[in-house]
Each structure stands twice: as C-alpha cells, then as structure tokens.
PDB file of N, CA, C and O in Angstrom:
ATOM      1  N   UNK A   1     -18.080  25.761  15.949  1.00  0.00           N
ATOM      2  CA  UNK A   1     -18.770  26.151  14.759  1.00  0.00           C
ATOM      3  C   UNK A   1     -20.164  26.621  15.170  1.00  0.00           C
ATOM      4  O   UNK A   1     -20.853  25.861  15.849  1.00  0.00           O
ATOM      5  N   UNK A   2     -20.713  28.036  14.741  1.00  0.00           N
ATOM      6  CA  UNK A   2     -21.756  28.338  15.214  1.00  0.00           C
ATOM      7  C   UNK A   2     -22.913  27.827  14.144  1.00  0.00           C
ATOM      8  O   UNK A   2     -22.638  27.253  13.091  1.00  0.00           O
ATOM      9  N   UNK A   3     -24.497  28.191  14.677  1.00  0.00           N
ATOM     10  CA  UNK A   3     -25.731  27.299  13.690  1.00  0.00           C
ATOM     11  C   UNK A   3     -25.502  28.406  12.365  1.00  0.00           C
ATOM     12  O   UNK A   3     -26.446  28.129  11.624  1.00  0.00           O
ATOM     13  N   UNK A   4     -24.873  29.293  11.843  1.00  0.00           N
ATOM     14  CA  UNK A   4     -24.375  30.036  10.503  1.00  0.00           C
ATOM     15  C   UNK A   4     -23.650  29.524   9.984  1.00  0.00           C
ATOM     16  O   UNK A   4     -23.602  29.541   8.754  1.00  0.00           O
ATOM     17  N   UNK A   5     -22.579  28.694  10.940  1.00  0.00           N
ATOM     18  CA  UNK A   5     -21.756  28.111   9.654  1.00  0.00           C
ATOM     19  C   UNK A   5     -21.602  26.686   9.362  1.00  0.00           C
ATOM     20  O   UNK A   5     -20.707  26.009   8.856  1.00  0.00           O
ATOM     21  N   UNK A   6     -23.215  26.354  10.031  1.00  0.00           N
ATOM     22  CA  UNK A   6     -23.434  24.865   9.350  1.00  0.00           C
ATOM     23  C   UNK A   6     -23.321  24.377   8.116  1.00  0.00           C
ATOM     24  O   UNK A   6     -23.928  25.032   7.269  1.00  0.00           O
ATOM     25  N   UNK A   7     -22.534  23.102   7.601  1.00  0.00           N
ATOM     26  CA  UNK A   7     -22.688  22.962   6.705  1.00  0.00           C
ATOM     27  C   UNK A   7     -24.546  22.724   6.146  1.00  0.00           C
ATOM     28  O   UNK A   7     -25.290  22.318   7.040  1.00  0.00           O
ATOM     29  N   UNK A   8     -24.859  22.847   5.466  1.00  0.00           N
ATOM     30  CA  UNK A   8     -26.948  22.971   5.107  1.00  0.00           C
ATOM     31  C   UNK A   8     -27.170  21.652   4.640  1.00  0.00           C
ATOM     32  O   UNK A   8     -28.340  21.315   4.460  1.00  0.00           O
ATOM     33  N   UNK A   9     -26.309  20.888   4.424  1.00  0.00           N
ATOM     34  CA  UNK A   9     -26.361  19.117   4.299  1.00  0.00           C
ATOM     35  C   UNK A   9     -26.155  18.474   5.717  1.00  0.00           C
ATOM     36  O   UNK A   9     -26.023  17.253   5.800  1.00  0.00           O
ATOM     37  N   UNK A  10     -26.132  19.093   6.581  1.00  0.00           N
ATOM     38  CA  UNK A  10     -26.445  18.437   8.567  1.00  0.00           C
ATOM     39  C   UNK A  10     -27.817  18.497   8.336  1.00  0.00           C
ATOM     40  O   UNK A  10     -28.207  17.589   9.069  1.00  0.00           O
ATOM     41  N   UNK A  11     -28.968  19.037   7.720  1.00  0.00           N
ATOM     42  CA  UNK A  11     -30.504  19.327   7.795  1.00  0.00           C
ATOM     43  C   UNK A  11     -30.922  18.612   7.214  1.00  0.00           C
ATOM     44  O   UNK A  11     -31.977  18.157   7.658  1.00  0.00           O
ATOM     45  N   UNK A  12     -30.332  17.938   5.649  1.00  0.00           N
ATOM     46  CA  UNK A  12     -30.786  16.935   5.034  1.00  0.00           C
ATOM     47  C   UNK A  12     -31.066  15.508   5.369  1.00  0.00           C
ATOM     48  O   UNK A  12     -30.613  14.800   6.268  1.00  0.00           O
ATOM     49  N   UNK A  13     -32.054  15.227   4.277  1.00  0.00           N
ATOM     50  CA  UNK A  13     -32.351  13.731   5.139  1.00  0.00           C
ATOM     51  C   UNK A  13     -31.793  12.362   4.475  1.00  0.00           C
ATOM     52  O   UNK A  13     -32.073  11.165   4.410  1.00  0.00           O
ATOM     53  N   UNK A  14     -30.545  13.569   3.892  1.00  0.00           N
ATOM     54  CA  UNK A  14     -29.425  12.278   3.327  1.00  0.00           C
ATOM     55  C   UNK A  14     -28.233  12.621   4.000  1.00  0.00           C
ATOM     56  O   UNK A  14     -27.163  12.642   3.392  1.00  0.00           O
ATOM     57  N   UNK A  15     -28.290  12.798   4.785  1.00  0.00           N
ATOM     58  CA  UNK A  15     -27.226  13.190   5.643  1.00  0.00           C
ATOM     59  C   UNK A  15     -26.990  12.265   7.098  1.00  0.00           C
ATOM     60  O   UNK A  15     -27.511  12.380   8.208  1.00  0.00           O
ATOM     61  N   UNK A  16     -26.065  11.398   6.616  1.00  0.00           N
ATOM     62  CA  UNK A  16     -26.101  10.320   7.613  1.00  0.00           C
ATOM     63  C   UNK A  16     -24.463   9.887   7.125  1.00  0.00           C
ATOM     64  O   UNK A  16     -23.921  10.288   6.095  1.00  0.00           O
ATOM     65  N   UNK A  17     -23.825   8.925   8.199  1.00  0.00           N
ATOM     66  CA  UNK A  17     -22.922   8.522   8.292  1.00  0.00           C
ATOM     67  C   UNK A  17     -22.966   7.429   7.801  1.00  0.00           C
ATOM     68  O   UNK A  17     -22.612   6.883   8.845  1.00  0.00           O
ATOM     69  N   UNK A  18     -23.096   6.551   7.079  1.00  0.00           N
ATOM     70  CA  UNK A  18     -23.119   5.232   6.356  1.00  0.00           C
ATOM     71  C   UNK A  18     -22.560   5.246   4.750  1.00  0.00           C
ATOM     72  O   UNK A  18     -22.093   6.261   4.234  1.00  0.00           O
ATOM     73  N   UNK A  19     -22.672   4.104   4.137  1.00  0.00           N
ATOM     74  CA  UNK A  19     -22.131   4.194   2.895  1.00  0.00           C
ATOM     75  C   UNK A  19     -23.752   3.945   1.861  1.00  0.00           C
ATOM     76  O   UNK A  19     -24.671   3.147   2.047  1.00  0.00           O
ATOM     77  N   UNK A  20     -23.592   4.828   0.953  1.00  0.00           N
ATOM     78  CA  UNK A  20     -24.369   4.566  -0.493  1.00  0.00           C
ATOM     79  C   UNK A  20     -24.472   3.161  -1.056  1.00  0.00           C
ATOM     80  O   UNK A  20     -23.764   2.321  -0.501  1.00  0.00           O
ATOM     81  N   UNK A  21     -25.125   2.824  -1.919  1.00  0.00           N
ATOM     82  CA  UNK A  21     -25.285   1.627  -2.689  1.00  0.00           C
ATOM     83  C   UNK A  21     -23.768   1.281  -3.676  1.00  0.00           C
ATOM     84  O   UNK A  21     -23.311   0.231  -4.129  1.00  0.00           O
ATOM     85  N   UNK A  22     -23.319   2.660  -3.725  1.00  0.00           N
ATOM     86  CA  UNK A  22     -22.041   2.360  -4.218  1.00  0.00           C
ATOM     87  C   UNK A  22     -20.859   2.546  -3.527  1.00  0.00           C
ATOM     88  O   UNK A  22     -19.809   2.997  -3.984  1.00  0.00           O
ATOM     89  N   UNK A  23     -21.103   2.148  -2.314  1.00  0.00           N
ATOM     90  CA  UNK A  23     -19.891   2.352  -1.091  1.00  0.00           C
ATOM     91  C   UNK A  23     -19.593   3.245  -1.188  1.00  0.00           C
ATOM     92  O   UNK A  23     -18.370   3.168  -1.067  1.00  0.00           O
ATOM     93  N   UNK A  24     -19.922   4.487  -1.389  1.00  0.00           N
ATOM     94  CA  UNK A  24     -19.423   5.981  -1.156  1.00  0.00           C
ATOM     95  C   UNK A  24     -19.920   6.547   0.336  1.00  0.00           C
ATOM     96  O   UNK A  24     -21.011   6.969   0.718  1.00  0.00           O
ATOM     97  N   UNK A  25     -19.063   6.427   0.787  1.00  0.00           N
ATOM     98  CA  UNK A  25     -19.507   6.965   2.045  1.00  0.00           C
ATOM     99  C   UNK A  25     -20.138   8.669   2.565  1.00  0.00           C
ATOM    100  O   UNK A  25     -19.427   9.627   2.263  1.00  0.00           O
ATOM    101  N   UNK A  26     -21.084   8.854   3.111  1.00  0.00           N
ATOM    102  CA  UNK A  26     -22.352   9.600   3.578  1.00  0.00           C
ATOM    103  C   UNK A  26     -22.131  10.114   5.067  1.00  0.00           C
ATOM    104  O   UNK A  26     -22.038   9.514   6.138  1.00  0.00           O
ATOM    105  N   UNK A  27     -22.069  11.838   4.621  1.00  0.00           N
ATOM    106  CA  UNK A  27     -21.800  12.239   6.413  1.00  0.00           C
ATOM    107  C   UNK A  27     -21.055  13.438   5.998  1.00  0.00           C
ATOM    108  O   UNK A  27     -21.039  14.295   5.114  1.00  0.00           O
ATOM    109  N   UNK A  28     -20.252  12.961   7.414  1.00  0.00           N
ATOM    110  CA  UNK A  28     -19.191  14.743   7.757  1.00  0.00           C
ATOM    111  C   UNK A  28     -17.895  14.518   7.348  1.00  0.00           C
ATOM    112  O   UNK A  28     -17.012  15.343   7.584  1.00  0.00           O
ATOM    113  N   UNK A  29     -17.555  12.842   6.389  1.00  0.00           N
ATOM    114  CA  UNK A  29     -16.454  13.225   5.565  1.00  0.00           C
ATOM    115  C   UNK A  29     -16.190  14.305   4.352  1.00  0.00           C
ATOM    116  O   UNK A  29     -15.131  14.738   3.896  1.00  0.00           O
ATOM    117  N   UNK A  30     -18.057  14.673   3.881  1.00  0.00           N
ATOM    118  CA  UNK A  30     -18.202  15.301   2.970  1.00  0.00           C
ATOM    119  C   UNK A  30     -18.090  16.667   3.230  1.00  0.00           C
ATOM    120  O   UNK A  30     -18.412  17.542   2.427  1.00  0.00           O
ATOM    121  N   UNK A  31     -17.696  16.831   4.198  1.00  0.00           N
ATOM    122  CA  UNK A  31     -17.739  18.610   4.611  1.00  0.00           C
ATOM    123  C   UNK A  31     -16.129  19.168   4.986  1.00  0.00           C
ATOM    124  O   UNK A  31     -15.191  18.497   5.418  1.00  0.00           O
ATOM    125  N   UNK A  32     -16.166  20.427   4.704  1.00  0.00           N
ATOM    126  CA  UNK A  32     -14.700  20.955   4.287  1.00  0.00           C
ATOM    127  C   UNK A  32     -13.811  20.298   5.452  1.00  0.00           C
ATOM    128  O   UNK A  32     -14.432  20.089   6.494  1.00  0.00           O
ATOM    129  N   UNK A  33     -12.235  19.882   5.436  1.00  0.00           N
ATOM    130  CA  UNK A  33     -11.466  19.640   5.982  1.00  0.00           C
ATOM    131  C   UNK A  33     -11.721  20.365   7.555  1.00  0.00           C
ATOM    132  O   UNK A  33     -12.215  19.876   8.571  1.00  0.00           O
ATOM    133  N   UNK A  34     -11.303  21.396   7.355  1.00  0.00           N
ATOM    134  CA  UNK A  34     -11.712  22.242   9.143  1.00  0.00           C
ATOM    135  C   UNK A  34     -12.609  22.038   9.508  1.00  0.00           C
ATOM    136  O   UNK A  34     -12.620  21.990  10.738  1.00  0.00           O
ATOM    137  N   UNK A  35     -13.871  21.794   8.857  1.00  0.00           N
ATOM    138  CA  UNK A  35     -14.859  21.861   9.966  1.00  0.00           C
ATOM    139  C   UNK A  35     -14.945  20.213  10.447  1.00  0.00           C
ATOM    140  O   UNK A  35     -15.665  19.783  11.348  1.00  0.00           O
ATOM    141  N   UNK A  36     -14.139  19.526   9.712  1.00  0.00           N
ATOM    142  CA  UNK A  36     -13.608  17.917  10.516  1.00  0.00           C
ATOM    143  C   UNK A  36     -13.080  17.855  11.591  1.00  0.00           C
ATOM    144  O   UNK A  36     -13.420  17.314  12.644  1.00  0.00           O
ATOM    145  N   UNK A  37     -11.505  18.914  11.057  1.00  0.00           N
ATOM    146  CA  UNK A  37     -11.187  19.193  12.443  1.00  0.00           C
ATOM    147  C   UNK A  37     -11.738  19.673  13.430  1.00  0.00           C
ATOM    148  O   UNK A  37     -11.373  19.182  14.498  1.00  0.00           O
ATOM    149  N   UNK A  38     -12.685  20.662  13.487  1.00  0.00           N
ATOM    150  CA  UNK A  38     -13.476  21.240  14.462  1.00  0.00           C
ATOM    151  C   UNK A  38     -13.748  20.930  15.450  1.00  0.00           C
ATOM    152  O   UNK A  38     -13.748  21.396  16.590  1.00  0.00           O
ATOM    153  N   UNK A  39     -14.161  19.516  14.656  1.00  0.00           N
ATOM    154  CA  UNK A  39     -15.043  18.798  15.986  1.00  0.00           C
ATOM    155  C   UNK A  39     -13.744  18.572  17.015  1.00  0.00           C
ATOM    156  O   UNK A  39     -14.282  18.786  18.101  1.00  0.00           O
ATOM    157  N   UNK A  40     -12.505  18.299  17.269  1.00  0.00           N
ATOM    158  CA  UNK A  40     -11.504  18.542  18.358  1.00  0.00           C
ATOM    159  C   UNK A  40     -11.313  19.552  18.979  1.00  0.00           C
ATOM    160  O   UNK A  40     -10.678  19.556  20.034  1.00  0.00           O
ATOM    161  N   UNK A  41     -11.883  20.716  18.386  1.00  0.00           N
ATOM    162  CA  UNK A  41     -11.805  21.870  18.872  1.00  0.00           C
ATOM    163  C   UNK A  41     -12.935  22.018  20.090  1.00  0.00           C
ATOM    164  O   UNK A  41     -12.799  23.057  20.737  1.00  0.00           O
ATOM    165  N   UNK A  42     -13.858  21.285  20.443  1.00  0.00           N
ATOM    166  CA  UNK A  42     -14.862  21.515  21.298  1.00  0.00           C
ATOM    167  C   UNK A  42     -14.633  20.674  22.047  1.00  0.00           C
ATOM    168  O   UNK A  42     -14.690  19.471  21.791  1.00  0.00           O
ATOM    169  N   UNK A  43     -14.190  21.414  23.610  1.00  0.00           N
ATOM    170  CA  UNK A  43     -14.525  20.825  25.046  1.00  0.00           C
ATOM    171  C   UNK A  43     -14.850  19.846  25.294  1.00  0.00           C
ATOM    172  O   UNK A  43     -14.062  18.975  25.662  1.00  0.00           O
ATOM    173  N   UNK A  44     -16.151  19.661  25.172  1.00  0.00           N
ATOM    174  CA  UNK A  44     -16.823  18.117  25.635  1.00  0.00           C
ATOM    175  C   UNK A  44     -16.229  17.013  24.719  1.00  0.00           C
ATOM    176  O   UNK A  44     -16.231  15.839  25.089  1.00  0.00           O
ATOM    177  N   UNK A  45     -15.694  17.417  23.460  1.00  0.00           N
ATOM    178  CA  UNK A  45     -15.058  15.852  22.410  1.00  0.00           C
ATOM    179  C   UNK A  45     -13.711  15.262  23.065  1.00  0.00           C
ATOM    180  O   UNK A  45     -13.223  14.142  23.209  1.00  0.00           O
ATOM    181  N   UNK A  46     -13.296  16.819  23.446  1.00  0.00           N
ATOM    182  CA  UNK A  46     -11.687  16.489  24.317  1.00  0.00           C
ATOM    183  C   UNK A  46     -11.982  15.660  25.614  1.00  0.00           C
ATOM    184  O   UNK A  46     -11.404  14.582  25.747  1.00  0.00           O
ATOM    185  N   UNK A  47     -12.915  16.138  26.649  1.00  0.00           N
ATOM    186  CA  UNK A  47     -13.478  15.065  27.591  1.00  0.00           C
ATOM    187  C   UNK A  47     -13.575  14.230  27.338  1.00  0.00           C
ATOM    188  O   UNK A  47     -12.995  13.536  28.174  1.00  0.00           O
ATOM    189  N   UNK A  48     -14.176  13.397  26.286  1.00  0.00           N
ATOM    190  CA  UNK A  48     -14.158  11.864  25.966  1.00  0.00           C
ATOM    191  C   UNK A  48     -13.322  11.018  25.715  1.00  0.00           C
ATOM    192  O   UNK A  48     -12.349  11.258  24.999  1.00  0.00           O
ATOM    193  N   UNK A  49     -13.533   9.963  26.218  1.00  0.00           N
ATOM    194  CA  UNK A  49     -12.563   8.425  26.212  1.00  0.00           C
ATOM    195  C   UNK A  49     -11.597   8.835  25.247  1.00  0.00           C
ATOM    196  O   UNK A  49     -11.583   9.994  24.834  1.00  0.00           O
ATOM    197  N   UNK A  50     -10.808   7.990  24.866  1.00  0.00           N
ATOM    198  CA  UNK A  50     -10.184   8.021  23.150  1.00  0.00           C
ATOM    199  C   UNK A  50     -10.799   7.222  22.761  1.00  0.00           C
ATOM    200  O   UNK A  50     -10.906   7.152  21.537  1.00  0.00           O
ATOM    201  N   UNK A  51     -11.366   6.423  23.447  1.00  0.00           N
ATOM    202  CA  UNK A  51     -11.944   4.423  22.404  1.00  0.00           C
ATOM    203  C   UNK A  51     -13.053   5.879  21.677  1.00  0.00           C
ATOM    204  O   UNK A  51     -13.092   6.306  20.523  1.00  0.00           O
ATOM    205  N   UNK A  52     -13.660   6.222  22.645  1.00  0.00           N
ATOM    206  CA  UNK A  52     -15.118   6.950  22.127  1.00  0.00           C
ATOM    207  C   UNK A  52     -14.601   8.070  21.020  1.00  0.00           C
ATOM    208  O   UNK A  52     -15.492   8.405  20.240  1.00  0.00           O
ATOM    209  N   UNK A  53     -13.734   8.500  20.881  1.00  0.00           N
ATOM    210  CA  UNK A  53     -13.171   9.246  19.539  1.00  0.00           C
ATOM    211  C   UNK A  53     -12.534   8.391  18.430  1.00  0.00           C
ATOM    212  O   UNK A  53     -12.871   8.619  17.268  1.00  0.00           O
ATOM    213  N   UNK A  54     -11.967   7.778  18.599  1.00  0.00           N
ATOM    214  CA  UNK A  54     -11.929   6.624  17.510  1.00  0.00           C
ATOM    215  C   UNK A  54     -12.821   5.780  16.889  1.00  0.00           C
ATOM    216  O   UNK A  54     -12.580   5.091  15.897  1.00  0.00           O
ATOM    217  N   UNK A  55     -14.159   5.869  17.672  1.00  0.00           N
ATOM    218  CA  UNK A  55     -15.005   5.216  17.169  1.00  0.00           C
ATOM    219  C   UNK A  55     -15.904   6.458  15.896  1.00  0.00           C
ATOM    220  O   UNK A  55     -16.364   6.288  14.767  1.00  0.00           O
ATOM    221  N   UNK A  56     -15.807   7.740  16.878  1.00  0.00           N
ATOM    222  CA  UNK A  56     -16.279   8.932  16.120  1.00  0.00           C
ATOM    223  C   UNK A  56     -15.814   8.734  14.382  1.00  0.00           C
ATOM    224  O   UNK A  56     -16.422   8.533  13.331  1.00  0.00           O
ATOM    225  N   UNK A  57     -14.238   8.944  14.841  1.00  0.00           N
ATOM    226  CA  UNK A  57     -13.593   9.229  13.256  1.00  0.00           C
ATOM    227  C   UNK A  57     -13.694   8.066  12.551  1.00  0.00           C
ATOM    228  O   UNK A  57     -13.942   8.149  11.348  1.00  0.00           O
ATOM    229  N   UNK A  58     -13.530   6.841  13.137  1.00  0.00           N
ATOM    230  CA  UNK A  58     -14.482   5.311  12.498  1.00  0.00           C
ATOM    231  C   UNK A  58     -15.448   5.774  11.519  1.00  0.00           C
ATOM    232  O   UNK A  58     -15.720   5.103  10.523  1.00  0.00           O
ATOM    233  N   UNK A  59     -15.935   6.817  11.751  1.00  0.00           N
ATOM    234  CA  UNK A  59     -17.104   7.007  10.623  1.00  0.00           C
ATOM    235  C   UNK A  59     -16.860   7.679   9.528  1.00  0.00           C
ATOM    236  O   UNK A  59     -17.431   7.690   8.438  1.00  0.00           O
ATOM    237  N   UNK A  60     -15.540   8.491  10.118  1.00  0.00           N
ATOM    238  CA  UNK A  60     -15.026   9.253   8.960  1.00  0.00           C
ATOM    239  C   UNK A  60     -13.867   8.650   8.262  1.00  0.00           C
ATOM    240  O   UNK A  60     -13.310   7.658   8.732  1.00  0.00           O
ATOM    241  N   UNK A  61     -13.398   9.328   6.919  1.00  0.00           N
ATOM    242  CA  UNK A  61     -12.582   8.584   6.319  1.00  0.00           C
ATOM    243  C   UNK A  61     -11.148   8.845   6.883  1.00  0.00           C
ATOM    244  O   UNK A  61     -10.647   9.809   7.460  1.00  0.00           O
ATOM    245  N   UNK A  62     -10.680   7.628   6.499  1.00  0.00           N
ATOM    246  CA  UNK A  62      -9.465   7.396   7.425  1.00  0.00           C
ATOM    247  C   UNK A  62      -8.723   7.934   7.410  1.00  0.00           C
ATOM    248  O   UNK A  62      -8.121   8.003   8.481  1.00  0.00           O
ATOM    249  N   UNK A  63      -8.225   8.643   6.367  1.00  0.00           N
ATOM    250  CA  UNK A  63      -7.349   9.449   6.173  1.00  0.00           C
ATOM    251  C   UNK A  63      -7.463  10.995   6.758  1.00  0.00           C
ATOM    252  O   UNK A  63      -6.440  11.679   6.810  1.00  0.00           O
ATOM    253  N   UNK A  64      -8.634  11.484   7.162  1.00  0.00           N
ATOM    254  CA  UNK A  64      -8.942  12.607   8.057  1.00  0.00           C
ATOM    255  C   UNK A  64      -8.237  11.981   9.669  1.00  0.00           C
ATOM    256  O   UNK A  64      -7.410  12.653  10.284  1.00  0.00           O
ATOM    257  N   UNK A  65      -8.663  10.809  10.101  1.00  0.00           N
ATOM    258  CA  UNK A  65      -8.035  10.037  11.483  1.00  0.00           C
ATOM    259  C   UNK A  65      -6.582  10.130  11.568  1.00  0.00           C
ATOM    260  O   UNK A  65      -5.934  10.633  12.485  1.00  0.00           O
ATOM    261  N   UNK A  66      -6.148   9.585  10.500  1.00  0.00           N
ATOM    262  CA  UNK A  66      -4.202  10.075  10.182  1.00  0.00           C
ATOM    263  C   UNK A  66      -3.350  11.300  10.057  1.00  0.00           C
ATOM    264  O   UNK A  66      -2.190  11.569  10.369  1.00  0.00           O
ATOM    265  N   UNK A  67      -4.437  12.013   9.434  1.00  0.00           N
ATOM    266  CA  UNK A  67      -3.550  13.693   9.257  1.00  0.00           C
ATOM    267  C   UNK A  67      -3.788  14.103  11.130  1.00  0.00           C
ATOM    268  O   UNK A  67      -2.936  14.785  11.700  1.00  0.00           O
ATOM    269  N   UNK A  68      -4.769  13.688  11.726  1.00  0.00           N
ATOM    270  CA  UNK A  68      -5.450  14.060  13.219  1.00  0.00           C
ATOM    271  C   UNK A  68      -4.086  13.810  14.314  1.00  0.00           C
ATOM    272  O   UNK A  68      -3.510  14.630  15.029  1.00  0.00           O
ATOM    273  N   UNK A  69      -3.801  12.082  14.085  1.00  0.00           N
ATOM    274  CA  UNK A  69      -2.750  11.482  14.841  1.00  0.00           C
ATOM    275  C   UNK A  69      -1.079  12.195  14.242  1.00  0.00           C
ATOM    276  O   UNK A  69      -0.073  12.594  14.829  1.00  0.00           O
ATOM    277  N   UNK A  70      -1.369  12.107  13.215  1.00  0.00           N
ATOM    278  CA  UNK A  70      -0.245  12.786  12.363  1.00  0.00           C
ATOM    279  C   UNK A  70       0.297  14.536  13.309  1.00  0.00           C
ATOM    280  O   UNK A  70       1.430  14.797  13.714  1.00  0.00           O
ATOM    281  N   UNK A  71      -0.991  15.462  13.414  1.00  0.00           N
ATOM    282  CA  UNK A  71      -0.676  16.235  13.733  1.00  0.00           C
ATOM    283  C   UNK A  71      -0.721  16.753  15.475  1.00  0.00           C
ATOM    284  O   UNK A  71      -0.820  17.857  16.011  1.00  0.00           O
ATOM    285  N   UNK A  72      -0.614  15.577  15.912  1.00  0.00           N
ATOM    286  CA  UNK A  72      -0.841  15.282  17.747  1.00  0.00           C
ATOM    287  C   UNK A  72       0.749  15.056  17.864  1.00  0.00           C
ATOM    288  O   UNK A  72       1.436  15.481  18.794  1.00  0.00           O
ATOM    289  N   UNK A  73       1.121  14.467  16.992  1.00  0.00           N
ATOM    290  CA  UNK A  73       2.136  13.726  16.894  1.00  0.00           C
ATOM    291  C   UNK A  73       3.556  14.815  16.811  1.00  0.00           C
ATOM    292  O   UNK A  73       4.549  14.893  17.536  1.00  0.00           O
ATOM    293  N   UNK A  74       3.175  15.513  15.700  1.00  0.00           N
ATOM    294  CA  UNK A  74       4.228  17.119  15.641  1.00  0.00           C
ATOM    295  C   UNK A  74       3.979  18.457  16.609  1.00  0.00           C
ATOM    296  O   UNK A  74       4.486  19.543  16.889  1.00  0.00           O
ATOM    297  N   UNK A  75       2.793  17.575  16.929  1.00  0.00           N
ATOM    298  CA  UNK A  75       2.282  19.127  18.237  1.00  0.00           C
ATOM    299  C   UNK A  75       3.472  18.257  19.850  1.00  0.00           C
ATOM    300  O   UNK A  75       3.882  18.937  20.791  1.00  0.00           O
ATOM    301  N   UNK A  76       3.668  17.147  19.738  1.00  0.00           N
ATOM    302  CA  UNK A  76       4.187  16.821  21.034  1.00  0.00           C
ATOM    303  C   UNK A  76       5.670  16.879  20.530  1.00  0.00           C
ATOM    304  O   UNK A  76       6.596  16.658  21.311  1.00  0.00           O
TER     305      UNK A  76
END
C-alpha cells in the first residue's frame, strides 16, 4: 500500500489499537477488508515468526485472523 492510499485515520491521534470505553475496538480493524489483508502481502510480515503474526492479528478482530487461516488453508 503506497503513502496515497493510506487510510487518513493512520495520522490520527485516535488511531491506536486498543479498545474504547465501550469495548469497541480502535485501529486497523476499522479499515477496509484488503487493506487488512495487505499487510500479508509485504515481504518483511512474511519473514516473521508466526507467534509474531498472531500476535499482530491479536489486535485485530478475530474474525479477519479466520477468513486469513481460512484462506491459507484453500490456497494449500
């Protein structure tokens, strides 16, 4: 993903990975489906551990982590 097709809520200074006062969770679950996936799409994420990618999508909602394994799963 190039710096054009940032989502413009990565700049904000509510833009963090944690949950709200009303457990709504805060971050890059909030940004379109592909550019979730994306982040697999880049080199250096594929280099990393798996513990260290599971901990990544840990932040995201779980169900983005399942369609991920889900589709590793029909790619093999």
């Amino acid at each position: 993903m190039t710096t054009d097709q940032k989502d413009p809520r990565v700049n904000d200074a509510e833009y963090r990975l944690e949950k709200n006062h009303q457990g709504k969770w805060l971050g890059c679950e909030e940004l379109p489906f592909e550019c979730r996936l994306a982040l697999l799409g880049i080199p250096m994420v594929k280099k990393l551990p798996t513990a260290i990618i599971e901990i990544i999508f840990d932040f995201a909602r779980r169900d983005v982590y399942r369609e991920i394994l889900w589709c590793e799963r029909v790619r093999t």
